[in-house]
C-alpha positions as CSV (number, residue, x, y, z in Angstrom):
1,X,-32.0,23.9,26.5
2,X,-30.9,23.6,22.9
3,X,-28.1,25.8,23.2
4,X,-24.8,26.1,21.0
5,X,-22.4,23.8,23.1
6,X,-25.2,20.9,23.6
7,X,-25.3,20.6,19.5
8,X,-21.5,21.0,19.7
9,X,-21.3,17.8,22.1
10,X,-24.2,16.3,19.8
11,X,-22.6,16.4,16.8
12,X,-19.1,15.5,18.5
13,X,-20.6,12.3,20.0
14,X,-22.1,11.4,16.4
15,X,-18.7,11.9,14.8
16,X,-16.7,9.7,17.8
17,X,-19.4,6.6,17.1
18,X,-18.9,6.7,13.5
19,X,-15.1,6.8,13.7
20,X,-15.3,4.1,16.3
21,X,-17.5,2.0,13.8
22,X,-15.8,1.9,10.9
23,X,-13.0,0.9,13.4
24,X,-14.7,-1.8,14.8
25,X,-15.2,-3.1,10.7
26,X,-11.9,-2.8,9.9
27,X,-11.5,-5.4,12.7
28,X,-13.3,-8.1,10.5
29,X,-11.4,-8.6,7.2
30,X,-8.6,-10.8,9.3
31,X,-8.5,-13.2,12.4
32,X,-6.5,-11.2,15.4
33,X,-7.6,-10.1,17.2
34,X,-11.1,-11.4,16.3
35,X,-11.6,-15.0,15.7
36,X,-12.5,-16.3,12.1
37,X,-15.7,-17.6,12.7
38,X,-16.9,-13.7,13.8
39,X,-15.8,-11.8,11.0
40,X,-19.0,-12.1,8.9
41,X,-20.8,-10.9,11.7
42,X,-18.8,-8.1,12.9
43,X,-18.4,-7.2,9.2
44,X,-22.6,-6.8,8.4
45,X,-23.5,-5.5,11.7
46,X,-20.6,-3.0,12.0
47,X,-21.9,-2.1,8.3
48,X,-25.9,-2.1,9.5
49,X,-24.7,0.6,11.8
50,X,-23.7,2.9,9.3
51,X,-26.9,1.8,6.8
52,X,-29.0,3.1,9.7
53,X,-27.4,6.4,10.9
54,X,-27.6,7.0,6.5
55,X,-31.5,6.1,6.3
56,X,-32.3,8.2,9.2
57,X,-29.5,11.1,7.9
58,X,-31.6,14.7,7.4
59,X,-30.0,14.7,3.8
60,X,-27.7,14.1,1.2
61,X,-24.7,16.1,3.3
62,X,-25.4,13.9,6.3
63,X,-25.1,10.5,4.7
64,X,-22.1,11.4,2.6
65,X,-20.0,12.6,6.3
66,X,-21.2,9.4,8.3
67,X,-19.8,7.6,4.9
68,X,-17.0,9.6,5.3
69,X,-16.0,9.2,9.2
70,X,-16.9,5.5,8.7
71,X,-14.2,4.9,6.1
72,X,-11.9,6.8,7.7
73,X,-11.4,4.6,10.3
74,X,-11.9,2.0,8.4
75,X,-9.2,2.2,6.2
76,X,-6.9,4.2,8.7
77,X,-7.0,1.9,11.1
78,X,-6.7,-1.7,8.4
79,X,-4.2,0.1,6.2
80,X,-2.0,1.0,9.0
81,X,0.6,-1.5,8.5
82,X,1.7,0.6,5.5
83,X,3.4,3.1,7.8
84,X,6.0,0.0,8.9
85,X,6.5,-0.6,5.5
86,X,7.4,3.7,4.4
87,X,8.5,4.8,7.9
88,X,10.8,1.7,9.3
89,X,11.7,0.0,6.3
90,X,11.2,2.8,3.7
91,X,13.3,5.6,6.1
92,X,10.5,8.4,5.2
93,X,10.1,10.9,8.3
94,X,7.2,9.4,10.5
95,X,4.7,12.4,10.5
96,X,4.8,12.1,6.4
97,X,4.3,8.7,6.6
98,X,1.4,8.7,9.0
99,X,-0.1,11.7,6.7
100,X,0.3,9.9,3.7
101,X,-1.6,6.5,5.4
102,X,-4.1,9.5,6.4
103,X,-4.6,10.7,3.4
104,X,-4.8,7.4,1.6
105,X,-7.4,6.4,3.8
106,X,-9.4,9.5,3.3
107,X,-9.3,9.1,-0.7
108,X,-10.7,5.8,0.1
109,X,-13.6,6.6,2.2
110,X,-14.8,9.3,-0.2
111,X,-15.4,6.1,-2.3
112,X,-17.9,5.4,0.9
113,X,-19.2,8.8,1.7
114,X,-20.4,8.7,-2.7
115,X,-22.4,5.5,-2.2
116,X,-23.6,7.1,1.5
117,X,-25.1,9.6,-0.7
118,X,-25.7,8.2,-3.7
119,X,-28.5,5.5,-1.6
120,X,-29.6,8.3,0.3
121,X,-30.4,10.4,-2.8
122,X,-32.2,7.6,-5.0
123,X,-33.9,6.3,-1.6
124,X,-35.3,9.6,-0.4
125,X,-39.0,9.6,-1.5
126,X,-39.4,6.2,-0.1
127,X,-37.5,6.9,3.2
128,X,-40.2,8.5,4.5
129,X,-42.8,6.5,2.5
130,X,-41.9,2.0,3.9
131,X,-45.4,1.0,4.1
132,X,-44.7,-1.1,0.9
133,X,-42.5,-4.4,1.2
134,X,-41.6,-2.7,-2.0
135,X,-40.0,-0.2,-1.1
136,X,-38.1,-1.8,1.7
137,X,-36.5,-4.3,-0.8
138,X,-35.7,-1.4,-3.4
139,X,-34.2,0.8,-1.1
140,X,-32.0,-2.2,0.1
141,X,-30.8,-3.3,-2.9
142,X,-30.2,0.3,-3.8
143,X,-27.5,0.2,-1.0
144,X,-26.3,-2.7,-1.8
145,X,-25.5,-1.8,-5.3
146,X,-24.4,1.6,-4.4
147,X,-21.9,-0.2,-2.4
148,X,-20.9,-2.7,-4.8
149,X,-20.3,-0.2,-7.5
150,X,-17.7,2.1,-5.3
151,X,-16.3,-1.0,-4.5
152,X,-15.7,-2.1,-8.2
153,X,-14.8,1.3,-8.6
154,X,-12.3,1.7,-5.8
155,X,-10.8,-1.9,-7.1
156,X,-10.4,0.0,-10.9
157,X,-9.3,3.6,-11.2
158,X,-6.0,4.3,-10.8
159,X,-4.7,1.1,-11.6
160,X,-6.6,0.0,-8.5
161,X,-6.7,-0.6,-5.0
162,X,-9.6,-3.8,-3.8
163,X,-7.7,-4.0,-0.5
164,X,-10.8,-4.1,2.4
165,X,-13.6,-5.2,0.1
166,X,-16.1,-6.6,2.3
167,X,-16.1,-9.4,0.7
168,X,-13.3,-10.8,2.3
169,X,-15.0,-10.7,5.5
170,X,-16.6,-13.7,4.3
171,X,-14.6,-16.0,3.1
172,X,-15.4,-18.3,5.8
173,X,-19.3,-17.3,6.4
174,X,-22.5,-18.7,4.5
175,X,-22.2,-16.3,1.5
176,X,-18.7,-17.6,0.7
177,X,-20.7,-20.1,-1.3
178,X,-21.8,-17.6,-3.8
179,X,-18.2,-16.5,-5.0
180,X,-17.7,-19.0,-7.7
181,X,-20.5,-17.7,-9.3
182,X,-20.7,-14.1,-8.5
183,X,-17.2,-13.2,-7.4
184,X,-16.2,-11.0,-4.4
185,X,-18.0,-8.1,-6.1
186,X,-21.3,-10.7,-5.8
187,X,-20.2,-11.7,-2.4
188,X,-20.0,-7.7,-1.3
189,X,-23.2,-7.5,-2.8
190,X,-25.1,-9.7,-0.5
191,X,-23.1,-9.0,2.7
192,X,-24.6,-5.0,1.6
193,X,-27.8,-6.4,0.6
194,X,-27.6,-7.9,4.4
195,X,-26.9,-5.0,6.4
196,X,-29.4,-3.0,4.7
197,X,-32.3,-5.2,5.8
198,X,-31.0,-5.5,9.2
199,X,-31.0,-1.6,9.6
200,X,-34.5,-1.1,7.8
201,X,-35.5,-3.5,10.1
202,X,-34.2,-1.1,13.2
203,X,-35.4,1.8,11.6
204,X,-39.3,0.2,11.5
205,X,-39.1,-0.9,15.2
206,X,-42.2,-0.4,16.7
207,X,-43.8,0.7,13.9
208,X,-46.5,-0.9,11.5
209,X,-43.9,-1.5,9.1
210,X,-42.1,-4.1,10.7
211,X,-43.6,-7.0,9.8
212,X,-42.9,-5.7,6.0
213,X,-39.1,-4.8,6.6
214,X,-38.9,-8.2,8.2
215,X,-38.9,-9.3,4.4
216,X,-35.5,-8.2,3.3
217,X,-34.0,-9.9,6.7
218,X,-36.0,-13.5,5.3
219,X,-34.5,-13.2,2.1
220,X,-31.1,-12.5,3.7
221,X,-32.0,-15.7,5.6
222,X,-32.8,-17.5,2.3
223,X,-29.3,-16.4,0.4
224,X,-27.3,-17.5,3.4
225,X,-28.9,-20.9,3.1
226,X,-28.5,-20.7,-0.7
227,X,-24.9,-20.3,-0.1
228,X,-24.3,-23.2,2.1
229,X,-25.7,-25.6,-0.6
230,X,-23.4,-24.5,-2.8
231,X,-20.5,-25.1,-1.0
232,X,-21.1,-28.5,-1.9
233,X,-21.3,-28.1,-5.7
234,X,-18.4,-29.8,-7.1
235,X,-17.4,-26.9,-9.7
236,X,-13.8,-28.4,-10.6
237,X,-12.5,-32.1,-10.6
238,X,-8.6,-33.8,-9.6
239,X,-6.5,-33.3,-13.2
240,X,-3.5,-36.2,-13.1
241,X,-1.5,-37.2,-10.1
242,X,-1.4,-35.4,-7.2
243,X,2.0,-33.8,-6.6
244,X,4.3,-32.8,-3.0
245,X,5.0,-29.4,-3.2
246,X,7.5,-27.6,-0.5
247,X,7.2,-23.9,0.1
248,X,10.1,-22.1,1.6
249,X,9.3,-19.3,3.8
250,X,13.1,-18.1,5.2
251,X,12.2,-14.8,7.3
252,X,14.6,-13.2,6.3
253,X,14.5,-9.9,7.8
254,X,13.4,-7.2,5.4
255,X,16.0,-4.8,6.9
256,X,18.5,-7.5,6.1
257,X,17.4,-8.6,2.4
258,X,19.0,-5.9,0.2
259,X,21.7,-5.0,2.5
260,X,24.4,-6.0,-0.1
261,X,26.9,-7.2,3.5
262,X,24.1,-9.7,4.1
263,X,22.4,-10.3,0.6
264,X,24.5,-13.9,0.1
265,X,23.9,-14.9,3.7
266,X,19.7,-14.2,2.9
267,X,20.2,-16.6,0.0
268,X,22.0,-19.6,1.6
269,X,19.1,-19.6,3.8
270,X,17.1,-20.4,1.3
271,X,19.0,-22.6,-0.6
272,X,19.3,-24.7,3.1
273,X,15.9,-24.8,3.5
274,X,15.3,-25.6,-0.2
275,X,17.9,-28.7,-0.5
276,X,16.3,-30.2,3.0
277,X,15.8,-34.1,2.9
278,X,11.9,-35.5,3.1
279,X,10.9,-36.0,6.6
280,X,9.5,-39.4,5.1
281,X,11.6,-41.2,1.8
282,X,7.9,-41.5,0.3
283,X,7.6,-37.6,0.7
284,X,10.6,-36.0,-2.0
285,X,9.1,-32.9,-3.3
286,X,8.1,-32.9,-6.9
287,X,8.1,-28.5,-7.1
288,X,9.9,-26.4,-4.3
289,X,8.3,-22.8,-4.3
290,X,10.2,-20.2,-3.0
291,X,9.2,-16.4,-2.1
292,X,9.2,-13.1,-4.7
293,X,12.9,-11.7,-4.9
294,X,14.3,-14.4,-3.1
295,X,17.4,-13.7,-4.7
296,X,17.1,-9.7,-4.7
297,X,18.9,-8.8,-7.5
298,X,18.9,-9.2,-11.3
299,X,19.9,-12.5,-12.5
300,X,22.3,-11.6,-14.6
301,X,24.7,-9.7,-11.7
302,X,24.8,-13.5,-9.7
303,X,27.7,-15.3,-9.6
304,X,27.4,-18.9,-12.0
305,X,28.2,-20.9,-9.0
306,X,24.9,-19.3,-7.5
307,X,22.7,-20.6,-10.4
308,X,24.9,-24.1,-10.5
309,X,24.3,-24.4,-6.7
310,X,20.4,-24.0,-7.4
311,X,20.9,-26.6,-10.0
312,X,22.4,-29.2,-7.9
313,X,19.9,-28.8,-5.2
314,X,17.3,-28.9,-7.9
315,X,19.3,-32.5,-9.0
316,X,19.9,-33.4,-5.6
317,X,16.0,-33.0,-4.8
318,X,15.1,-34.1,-8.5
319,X,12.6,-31.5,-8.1
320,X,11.4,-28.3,-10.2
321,X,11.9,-24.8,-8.5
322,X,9.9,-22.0,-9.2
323,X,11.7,-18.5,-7.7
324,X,10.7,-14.9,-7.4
325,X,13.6,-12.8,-8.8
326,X,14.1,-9.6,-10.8
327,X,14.9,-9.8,-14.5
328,X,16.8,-7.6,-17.0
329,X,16.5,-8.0,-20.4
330,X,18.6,-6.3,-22.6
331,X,17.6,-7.7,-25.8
332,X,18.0,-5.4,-29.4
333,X,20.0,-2.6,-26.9
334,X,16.5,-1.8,-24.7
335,X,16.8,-2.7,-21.1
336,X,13.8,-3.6,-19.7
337,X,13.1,-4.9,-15.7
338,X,10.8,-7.4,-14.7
339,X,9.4,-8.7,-11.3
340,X,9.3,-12.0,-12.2
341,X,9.0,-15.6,-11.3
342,X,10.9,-18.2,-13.4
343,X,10.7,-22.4,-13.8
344,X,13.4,-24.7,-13.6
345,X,15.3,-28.1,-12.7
346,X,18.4,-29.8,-12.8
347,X,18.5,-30.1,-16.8
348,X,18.1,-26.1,-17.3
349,X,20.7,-24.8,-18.8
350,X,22.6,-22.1,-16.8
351,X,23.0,-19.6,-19.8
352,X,19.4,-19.1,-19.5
353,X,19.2,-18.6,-16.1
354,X,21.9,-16.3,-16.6
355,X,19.9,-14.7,-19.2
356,X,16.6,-15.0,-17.5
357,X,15.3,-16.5,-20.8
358,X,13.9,-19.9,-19.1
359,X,11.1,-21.7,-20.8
360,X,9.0,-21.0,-17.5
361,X,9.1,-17.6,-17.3
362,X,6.2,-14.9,-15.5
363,X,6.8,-11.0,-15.7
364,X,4.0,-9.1,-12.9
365,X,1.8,-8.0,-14.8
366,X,-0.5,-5.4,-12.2
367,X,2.2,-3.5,-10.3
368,X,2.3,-1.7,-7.4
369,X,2.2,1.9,-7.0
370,X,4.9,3.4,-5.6
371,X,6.5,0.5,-5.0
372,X,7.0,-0.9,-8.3
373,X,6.3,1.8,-10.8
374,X,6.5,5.9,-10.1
375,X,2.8,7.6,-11.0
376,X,3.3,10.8,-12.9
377,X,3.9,13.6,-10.3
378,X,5.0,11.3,-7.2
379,X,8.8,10.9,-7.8
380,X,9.5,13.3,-5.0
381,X,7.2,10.7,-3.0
382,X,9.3,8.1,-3.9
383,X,12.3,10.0,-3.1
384,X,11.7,10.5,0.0
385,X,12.1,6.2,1.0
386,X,14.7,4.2,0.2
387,X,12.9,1.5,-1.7
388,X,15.0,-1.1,-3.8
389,X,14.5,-2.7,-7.2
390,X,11.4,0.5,-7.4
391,X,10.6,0.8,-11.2
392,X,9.6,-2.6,-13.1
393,X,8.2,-2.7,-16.5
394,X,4.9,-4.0,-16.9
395,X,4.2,-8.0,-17.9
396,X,1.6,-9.0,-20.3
397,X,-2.0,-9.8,-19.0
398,X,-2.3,-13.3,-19.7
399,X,1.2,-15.2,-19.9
400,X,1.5,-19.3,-20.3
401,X,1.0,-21.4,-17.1
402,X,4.2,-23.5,-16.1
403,X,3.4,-27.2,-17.1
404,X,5.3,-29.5,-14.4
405,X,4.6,-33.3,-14.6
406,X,0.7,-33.1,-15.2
407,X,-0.2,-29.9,-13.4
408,X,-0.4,-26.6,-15.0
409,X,1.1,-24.1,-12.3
410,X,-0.3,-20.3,-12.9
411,X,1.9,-17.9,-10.6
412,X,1.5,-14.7,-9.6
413,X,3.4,-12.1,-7.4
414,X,2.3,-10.2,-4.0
415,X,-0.8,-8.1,-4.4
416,X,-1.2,-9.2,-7.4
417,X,-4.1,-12.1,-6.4
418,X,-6.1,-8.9,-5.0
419,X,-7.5,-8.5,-8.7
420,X,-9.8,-11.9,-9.2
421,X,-10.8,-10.5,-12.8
422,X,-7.3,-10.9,-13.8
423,X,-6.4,-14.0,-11.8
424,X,-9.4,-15.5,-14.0
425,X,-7.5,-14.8,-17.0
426,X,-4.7,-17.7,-16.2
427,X,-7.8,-19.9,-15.6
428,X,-8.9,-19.9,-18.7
429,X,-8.1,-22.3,-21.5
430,X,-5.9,-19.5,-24.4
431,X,-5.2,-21.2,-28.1
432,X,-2.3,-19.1,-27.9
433,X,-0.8,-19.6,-24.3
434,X,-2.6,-23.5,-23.7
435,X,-4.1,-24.9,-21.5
436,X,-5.8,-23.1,-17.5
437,X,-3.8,-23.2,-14.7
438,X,-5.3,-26.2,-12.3
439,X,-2.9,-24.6,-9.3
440,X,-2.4,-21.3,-8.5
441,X,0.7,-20.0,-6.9
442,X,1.2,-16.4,-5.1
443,X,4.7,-15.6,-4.6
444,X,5.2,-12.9,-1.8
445,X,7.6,-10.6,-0.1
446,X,5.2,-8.7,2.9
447,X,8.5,-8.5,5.2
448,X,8.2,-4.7,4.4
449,X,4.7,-5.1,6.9
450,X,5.9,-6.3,9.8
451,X,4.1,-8.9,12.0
452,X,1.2,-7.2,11.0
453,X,-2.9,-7.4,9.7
454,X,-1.2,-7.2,6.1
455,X,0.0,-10.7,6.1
456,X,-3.6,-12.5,7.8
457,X,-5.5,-10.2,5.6
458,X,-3.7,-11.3,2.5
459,X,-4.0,-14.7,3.5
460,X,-8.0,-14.3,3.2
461,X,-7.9,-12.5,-0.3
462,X,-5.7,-15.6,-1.4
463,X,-8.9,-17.8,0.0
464,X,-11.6,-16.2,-2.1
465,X,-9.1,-16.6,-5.1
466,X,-9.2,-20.4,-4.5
467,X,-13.2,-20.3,-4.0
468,X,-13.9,-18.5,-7.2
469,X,-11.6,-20.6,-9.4
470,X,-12.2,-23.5,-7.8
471,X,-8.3,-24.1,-7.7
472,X,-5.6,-24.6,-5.0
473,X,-3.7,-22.0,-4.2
474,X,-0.7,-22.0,-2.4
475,X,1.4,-18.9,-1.3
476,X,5.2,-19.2,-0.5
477,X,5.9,-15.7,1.4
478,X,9.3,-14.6,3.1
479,X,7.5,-14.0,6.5
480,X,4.3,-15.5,6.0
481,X,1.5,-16.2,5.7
482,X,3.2,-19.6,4.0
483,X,0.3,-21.9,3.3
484,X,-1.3,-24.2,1.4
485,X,-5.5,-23.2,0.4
486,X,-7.7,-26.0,-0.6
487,X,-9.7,-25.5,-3.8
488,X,-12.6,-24.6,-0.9
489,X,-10.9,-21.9,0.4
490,X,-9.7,-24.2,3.5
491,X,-6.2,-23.9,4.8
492,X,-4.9,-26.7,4.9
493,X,-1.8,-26.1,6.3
494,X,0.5,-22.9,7.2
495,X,3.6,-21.7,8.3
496,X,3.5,-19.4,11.7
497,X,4.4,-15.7,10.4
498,X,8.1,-14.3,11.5
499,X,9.3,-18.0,11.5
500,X,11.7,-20.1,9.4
501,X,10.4,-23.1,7.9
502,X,9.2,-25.3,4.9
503,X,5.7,-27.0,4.6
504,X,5.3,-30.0,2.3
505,X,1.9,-30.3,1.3
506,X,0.2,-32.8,-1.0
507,X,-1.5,-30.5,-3.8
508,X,-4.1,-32.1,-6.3
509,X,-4.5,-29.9,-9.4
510,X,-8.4,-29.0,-10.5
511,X,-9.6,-28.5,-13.8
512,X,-13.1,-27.4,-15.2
513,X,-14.5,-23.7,-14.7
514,X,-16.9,-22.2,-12.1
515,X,-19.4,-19.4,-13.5
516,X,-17.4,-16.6,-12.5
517,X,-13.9,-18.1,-14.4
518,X,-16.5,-18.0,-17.5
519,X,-18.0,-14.4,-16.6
520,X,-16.0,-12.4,-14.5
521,X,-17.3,-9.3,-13.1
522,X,-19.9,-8.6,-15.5
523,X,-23.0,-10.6,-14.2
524,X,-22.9,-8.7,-11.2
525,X,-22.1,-5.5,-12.4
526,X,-24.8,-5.5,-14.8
527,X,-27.0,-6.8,-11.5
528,X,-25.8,-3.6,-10.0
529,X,-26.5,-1.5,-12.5
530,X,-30.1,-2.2,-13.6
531,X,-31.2,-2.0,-9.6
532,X,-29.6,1.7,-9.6
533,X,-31.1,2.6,-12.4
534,X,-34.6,1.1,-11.3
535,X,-34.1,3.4,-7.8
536,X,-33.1,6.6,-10.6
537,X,-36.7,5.9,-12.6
538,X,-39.1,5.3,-9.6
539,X,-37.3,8.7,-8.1
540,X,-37.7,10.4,-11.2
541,X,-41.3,9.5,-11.2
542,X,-41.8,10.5,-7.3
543,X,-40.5,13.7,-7.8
């Protein structure tokens, strides 16, 4: 009998396997506990799920709560590792901090519940109607884009937040290929594009329509294919010599690196690991790369024999460093604070270290909410954890790349390699800042996370960077993930996370620009767009 307490169990059961699905997707943009080679899988299928329980939804309210659960889970359970970073490092109370990850995740998965609804709205008429390969490859790319969109959406209001986009599930699947043309967004696209044929094709089982959804499935087929011949497109070629670059990943504890008792003692580690011999007399480093804030205080309040002990390793190593540190300039009787990175070697002089006003000089340009810069209405938010160094001014959107020997070395700090639009930028050739980068650097302090998903997870957005620009990229973190990323996305080698070390890598600089360096977002985007508004006109005219 269809009585109250059965539809109560009904629709608790539905609600459970869509909570436990997006869980199961937020398992795939990271190895561990999953390996690599199954996150594109987990990631499409985990994502078909969800495109089927929307195409068979009753309505508009339907979709848009599966869309909902899903993300919720999704982003509850991949975002958790910033409660370690506000509750055990940032002292808030632990019920506010595991509301505001809550809550957080439940902004983001509204982005997910719109395009949930927004494919079930423009796809409704032909829903019921898939006797027309047609319409099976409209309503599919109507999900894809929906998807796409939120995501490009979710990755640009409120200064932004592209953390999760599925994109980065793919990094090492057959679509991974496609991201120096299209970008992640491109990438997303086609890992949508993907699940939506895979759940048309459940929804037609057994019917006479399945031979016709079978098509989106073969085109699927055909664009994973596509993707592994580009792979071997050479998109960028070696620029000079190739260079030994060390990065220093000290592990110093983050409970540990702004206690002022123990701030010195965080700083001679580095400067150990940093004045290290070669393992080999052929292997002297030509750059040592050291993490953001690795000396956590503004330059101007350290001791000259600091900066003159920096100098004589950089002499003793006859090697360039390039240092995360916090700058105050106090120029024309303005102070302004910087998160910065900074370029020097033995012949710098030390009043512009002191000064912070070194010839190689990078102010973080996207900063962090909350952690870098207070949004209007949230200082009691902020007030409530004990954050350091918490309110930087703003760098400028495209800055000069650090020339060493013949490489041009573009840095940038933490998160800030989550925005592939704007990493782009120091990609580019500018007649007013010279010439592209040809290696990318990320400079990163994620000691505030924990052993957690939050390093490995950054590690794979710091791939995709290398894949669209065609560039090496190498990250020098406190706890890790230290490592060196081939132009191909490949690590080549890494660090072990929560461990003190150095890497010495061999780097060869790239120049010459892949499609989406030239383009950015917009192809796809524009891709995007004219499919939606394709679904809006043939709705129109079935209504």
């Amino acid at each position: 009998m269809n009585n109250p307490i059965n539809r109560l169990r009904g629709f608790s059961r539905w609600h459970a396997r869509l909570l436990g699905l997006g869980a199961i997707h937020a398992l795939s943009f990271s190895a561990g506990p999953l390996p690599h080679w199954s996150l594109p899988f987990v990631q499409v299928f985990s994502l078909a799920i969800l495109a089927f329980h929307v195409f068979r939804s009753t309505g508009l309210q339907q979709a848009a709560v599966a869309g909902f659960l899903f993300g919720l889970s999704n982003f509850g359970l991949g975002l958790y590792w910033l409660y370690i970073s506000m509750h055990e490092y940032g002292g808030m109370f632990a019920p506010l901090a595991a509301t505001a990850v809550l809550l957080l995740a439940a902004g983001l998965a509204l982005f997910i519940a719109f395009a949930c609804a927004l494919t079930r709205w423009l796809s409704a008429a032909h829903l019921t109607l898939h006797t027309d390969y047609r319409r099976q490859l409209l309503i599919a790319t109507t999900w894809a884009s929906a998807w796409m969109l939120t995501e490009w959406l979710r990755g640009t209001m409120f200064t932004g937040f592209p953390w999760m986009n599925i994109g980065y599930a793919h990094v090492e699947g057959v679509l991974a290929g496609w991201a120096p043309l299209t970008g992640v967004y491109g990438v997303a696209w086609l890992a949508a594009f993907a699940a939506a044929a895979i759940a048309l094709l459940a929804c037609a089982k057994d019917t006479e329509n399945d031979a016709k959804a079978a098509i989106g499935v073969g085109l699927t087929i055909l664009a994973g294919l596509a993707g592994i011949a580009l792979t071997h497109v050479g998109w960028s070629r070696p620029l000079g010599e190739p260079m030994i670059i060390r990065l220093v990943q000290g592990n110093v504890p983050q409970s540990e690196k702004f206690d002022p008792q123990l701030v010195q003692q965080g700083i001679a580690t580095y400067m150990k690991l940093a004045a290290l011999p070669p393992k080999e007399a052929s292997g002297e480093p030509d750059l040592i790369v050291l993490p953001e804030t690795v000396m956590p205080m503004f330059q101007d309040r350290i001791p000259p024999a600091t900066w003159r002990q920096w100098l004589d390793i950089a002499n003793a190593r006859d090697a360039s460093l390039i240092m995360g540190i916090p700058l105050h300039d106090a120029a024309g009787g303005n102070d302004r604070y910087t998160n910065s990175a900074i370029g020097f070697d033995a012949a710098t002089p030390l009043n512009e270290l002191m000064t912070g006003q070194t010839a190689m000089r990078y102010d973080k340009q996207h900063l962090v909410p909350f952690g870098e810069f207070v949004p209007p209405g949230f200082r009691w938010f902020v007030d409530a954890m004990s954050i350091p160094l918490g309110d930087f001014d703003q760098g400028a959107a495209r800055q000069p790349a650090f020339k060493i020997d013949d490489q041009m070395i573009a840095p940038d700090i933490c998160y800030e390699d989550v925005f592939g639009e704007e990493i782009i930028l120091s990609v580019r050739n500018s007649e007013e800042h010279g010439p592209g980068a040809s290696i990318l650097v990320n400079m990163s302090n994620l000691g505030w996370f924990g052993d957690s998903w939050a390093l490995r997870q950054h590690l794979q957005i710091s791939r995709m960077r290398a894949i669209e620009t065609a560039r090496p990229m190498i990250r020098a973190t406190n706890t890790g993930m230290t490592a060196a990323i081939g132009p191909d996305g490949a690590v080549r080698a890494a660090i072990e996370p929560m461990r003190l070390g150095v890497l010495d890598v061999e780097v060869q600089g790239m120049h010459g620009q892949t499609p989406y360096v030239r383009l950015g977002n917009l192809p796809a985007l524009v891709w995007a767009l004219l499919f939606l508004l394709l679904g809006f006109a043939l709705r129109k005219r079935s209504a």
